[in-house]
C-alpha positions as CSV (number, residue, x, y, z in Angstrom):
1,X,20.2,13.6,-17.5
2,X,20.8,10.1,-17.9
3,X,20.5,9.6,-14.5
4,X,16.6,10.5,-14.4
5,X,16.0,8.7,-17.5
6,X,17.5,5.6,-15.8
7,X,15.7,6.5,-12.3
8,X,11.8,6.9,-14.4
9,X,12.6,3.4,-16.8
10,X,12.8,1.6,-13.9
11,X,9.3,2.1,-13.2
12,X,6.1,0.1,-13.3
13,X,2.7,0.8,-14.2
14,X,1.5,0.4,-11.2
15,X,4.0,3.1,-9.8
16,X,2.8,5.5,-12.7
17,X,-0.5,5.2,-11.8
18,X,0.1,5.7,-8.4
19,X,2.4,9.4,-9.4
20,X,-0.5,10.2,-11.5
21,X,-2.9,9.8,-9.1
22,X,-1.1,11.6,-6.3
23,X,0.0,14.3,-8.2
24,X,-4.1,14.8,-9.2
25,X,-4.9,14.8,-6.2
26,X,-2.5,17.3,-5.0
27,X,-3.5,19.8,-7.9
28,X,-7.0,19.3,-6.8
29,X,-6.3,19.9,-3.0
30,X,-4.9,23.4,-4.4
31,X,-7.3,24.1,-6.6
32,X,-10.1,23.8,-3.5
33,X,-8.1,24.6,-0.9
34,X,-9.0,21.6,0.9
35,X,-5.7,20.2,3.5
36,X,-6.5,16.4,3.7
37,X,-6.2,16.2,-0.3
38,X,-2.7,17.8,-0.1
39,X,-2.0,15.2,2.6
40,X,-3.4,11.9,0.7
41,X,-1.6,13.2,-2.3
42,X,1.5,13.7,-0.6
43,X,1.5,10.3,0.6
44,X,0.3,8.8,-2.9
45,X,3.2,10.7,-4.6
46,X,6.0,10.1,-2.0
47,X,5.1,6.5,-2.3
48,X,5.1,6.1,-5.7
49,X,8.6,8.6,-6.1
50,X,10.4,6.9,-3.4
51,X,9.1,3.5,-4.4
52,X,8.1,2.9,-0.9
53,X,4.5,0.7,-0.4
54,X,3.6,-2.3,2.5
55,X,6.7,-4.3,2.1
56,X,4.9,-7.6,1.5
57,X,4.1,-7.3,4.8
58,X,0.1,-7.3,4.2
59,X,0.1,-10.3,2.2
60,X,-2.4,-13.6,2.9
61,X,-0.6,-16.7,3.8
62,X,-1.1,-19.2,1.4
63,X,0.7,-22.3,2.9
64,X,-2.0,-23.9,4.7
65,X,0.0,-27.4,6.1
66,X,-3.9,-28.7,7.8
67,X,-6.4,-30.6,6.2
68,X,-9.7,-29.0,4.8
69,X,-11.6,-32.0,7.0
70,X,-9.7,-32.0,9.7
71,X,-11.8,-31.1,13.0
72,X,-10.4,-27.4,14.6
73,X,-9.3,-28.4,18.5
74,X,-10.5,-26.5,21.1
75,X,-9.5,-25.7,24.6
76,X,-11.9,-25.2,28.1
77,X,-11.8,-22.3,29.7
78,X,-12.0,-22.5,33.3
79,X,-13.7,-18.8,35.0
80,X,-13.1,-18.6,38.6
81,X,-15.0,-17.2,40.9
């Protein structure tokens, strides 16, 4: 029992919300019988219960090393025929 208090205080809102949401969706995709509501519930619940989401991975670079005046170069392109 401690263990599963331990596992669910380690959560965020953000994760809660996303449980919730999943688990909503997934009563409503059995309530109508509808497949694709099961599936995007699925997915929302298994991401928020094994804390899983895009890694950072999707995130906007922010170190921009050029100057906001500087002119962009660019290169000709040659077409042969």
């Amino acid at each position: 029992m401690q263990k599963i208090k331990a596992y669910f205080r380690a959560w965020s809102l953000m994760r809660g919300i996303r449980a919730g949401l999943g688990l909503l969706v997934i009563a409503q995709g059995l309530g109508t019988g509808y497949t694709l509501s099961l599936v995007l519930g699925s997915v929302f619940a298994g991401m928020a219960f094994l804390n899983i989401g895009c890694n950072g991975s999707c995130a906007v670079n922010t170190n921009n090393n050029s100057k906001p005046d500087a002119e962009p170069e660019f290169e000709e392109v040659v077409v042969r025929k």
